[in-house]
N, C-alpha and C positions, 0 to 999 in steps of 0.2 A: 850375690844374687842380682845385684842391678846392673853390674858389670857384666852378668852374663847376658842379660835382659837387652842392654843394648847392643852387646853383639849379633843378638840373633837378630836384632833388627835392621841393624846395619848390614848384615845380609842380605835380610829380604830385599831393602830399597838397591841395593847393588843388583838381586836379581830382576824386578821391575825396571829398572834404568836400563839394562841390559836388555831384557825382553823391547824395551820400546824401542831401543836404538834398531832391532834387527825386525820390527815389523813393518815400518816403511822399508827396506832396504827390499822384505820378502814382496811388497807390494808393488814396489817398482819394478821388479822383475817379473811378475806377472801382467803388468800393464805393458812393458817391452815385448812381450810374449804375443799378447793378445793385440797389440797394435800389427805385430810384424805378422800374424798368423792366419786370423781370423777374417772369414770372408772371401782368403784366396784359395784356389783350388792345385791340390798336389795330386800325385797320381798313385795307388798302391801296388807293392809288387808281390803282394802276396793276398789271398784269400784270408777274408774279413768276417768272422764269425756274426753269426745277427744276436747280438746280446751287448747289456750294457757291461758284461764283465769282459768283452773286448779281447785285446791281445796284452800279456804280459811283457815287459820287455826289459831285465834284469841290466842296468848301464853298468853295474861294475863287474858283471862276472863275464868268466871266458866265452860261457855258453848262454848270450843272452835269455834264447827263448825256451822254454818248456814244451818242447815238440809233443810230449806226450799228450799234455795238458790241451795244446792246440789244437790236436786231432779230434780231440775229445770235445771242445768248441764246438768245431765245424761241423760232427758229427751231430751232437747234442742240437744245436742251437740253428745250424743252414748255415750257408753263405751269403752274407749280406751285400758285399763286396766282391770282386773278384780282380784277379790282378789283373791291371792295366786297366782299370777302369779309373775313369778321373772324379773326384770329390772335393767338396768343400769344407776347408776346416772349419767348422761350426764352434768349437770353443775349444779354448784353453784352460786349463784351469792347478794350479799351485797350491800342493799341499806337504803337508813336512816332510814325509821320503818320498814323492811320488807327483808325477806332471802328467796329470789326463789332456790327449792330445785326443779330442772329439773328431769324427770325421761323418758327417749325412745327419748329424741328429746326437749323434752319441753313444748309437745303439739300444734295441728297444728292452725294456725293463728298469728305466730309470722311474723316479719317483711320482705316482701318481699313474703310470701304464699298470693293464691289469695281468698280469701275469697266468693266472689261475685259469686252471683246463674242468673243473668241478660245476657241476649244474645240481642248484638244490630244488631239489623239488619232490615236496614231502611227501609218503607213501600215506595211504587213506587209512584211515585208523578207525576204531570199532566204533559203530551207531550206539548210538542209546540204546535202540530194541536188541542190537546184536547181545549187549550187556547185559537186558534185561532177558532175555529169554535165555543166555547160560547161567542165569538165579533163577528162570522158572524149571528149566531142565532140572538142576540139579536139589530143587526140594518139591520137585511132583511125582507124586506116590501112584497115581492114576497111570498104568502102562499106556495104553489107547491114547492118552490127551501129552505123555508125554514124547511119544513118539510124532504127533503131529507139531509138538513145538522142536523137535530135533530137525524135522526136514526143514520147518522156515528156517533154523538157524546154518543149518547148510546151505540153505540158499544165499543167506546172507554173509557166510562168510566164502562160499566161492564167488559170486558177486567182486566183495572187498579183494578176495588174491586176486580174480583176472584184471581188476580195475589197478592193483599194483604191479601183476606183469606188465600191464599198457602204460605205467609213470615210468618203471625201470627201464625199456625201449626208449621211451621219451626220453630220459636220461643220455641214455647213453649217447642218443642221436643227437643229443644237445651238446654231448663232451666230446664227439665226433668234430663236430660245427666249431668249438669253440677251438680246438686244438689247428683247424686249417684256418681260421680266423688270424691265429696267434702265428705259424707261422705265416701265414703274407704277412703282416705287422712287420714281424722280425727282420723280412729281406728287404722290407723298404726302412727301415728304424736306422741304418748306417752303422757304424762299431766305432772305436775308438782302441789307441794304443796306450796304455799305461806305464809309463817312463818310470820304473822304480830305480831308488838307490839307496844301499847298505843303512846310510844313520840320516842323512837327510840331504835337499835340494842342495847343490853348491850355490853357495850367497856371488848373486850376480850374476847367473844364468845365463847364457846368451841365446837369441836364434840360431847362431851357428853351434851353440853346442847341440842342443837338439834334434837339429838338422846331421849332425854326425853320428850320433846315438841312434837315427833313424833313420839314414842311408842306407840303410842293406834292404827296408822295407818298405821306403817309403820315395819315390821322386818325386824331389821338391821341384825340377824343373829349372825354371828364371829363379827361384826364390834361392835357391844356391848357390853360395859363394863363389866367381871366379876363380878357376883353379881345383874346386871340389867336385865340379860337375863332371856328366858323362864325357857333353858335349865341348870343351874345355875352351875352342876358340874364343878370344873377345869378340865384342859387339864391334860390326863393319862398320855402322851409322851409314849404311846405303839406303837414300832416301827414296831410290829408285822401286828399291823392296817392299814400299810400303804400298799396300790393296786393301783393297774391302773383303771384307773374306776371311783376313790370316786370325788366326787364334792371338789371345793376350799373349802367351806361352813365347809364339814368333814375333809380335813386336818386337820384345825384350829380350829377344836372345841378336837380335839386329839392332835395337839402338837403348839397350844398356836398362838396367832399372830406371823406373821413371823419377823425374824428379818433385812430381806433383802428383797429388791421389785424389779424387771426388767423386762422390754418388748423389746421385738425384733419380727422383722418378719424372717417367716422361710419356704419360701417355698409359698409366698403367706397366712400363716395361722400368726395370731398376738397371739405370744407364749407369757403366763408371766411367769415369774419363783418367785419361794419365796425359802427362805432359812431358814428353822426352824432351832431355835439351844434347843439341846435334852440331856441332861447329859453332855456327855464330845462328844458326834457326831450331825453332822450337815447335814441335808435333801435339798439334792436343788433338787426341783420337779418343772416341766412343767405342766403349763397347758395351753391348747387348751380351750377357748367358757366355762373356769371355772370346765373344767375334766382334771383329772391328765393323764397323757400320758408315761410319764418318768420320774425320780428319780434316783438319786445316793446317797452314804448317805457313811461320810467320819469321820474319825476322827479333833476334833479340835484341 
């Protein structure tokens, strides 16, 4: 018995040791994720349901997506999204089979949105008198005195229906109201696509796999790989290229991912700056909303 006692224990501490070795390994790869991700804007190539139950996106099977299921989204739920529209990846986030890749928000019905089209608002319920006069109706003997307590109590209960025809309207015009409330919500809330796979994350993740799991749907732009891209040429480093004006997007398809990243506010406006480094000189350009604003460009 204590031999068995300590094998099962010897188990557990093997499975605990185990568990801990593979929970930083899962967190570093969502911190790789959400460094490389979050904050920059991709463009989608497909129509984005407005809900936070998003697009599904199966990485291991032939036929990634649920076209049925989709339709039924976009149907159900609007378009929150539309393709070719550019967004900002708002979060990433790493779970046992499955990578929420957020885009606008996340899409509206996440925790704490109100979902519900229902307006309560109680029907008027019997008075006192209405109560007490169908207990004098029904033990008064007197015809003459019980027929004048029958018409008040007519009175009083058409009164109560037409007063609950006018809460039912009321209703309704409120579940009217709340339903075109809910969808605006929806088309401005963003979607998100839901990276599932078979038993769980692959340990060590990368941006680039992601990034290929989500090419069909998603252009990543600059954020993808040399070689993976539409636009495949390398970056010229023509420094002549560079204006006020050009998108983050043209920077970096001219002089290469940056080498340096920073945000600061500036006036109420959330500046980034990047710093391309070009031959032997180096570019630290501003951008405003992902338009270049200002550059200086120095020797290294």
């Amino acid at each position: 018995m204590f031999t068995s006692f300590r094998a099962a224990a010897q188990r557990t501490v093997l499975v605990l040791v185990a568990g801990a070795a593979a929970t930083p390994a899962f967190a570093q790869s969502e911190a790789a994720l959400k460094s490389f991700f979050e904050g920059r804007r991709v463009t989608v190539r497909i129509d984005m349901p407005g809900t936070s139950d998003g697009v599904d996106v199966e990485a291991d099977a032939r036929q990634p997506i649920d076209f049925a299921k989709y339709r039924d989204h976009l149907k159900r739920y609007g378009t929150a999204l539309r393709a070719g529209d550019a967004i900002t990846v708002t979060l990433v986030k790493l779970k046992k089979d499955l990578i929420e890749f957020q885009l606008g928000g996340g899409g509206y019905g996440t925790f704490g949105d109100d979902t519900s089209t229902s307006v309560s608002i109680p029907d008027a319920k019997k008075t006192e008198r209405e109560k007490e006069l169908e207990r004098l109706v029904r033990d008064e003997d007197d015809r003459d005195r019980r027929r004048r307590l029958e018409r008040e109590l007519d009175d009083l209960r058409e009164r109560r229906e037409r007063e609950n025809r006018r809460i039912a309207a009321e209703r309704v015009r409120g579940e009217e109201e709340k339903k075109a409330r809910l969808a605006e919500r929806r088309l401005r809330g963003g979607s998100r696509f839901n990276l599932r796979y078979d038993d769980r994350v692959p340990e060590g993740i990368r941006p680039e796999d992601v990034m290929a799991a989500l090419g069909d749907y998603v252009d990543f732009g600059s954020l993808a790989p040399r070689g993976t891209r539409d636009d495949a040429p390398p970056p010229s480093g023509d420094i002549t290229l560079l204006r006020k004006g050009m998108s983050r997007a043209e920077a970096e398809d001219v002089f290469g991912r940056p080498v340096e990243t920073s945000e600061r506010r500036d006036g109420g406006l959330a500046v980034t700056t990047l710093v391309f480094s070009v031959a032997d000189q180096r570019i630290h350009a501003d951008f405003v909303e992902d338009v270049l604003i200002r550059y200086t460009i120095s020797s290294r």
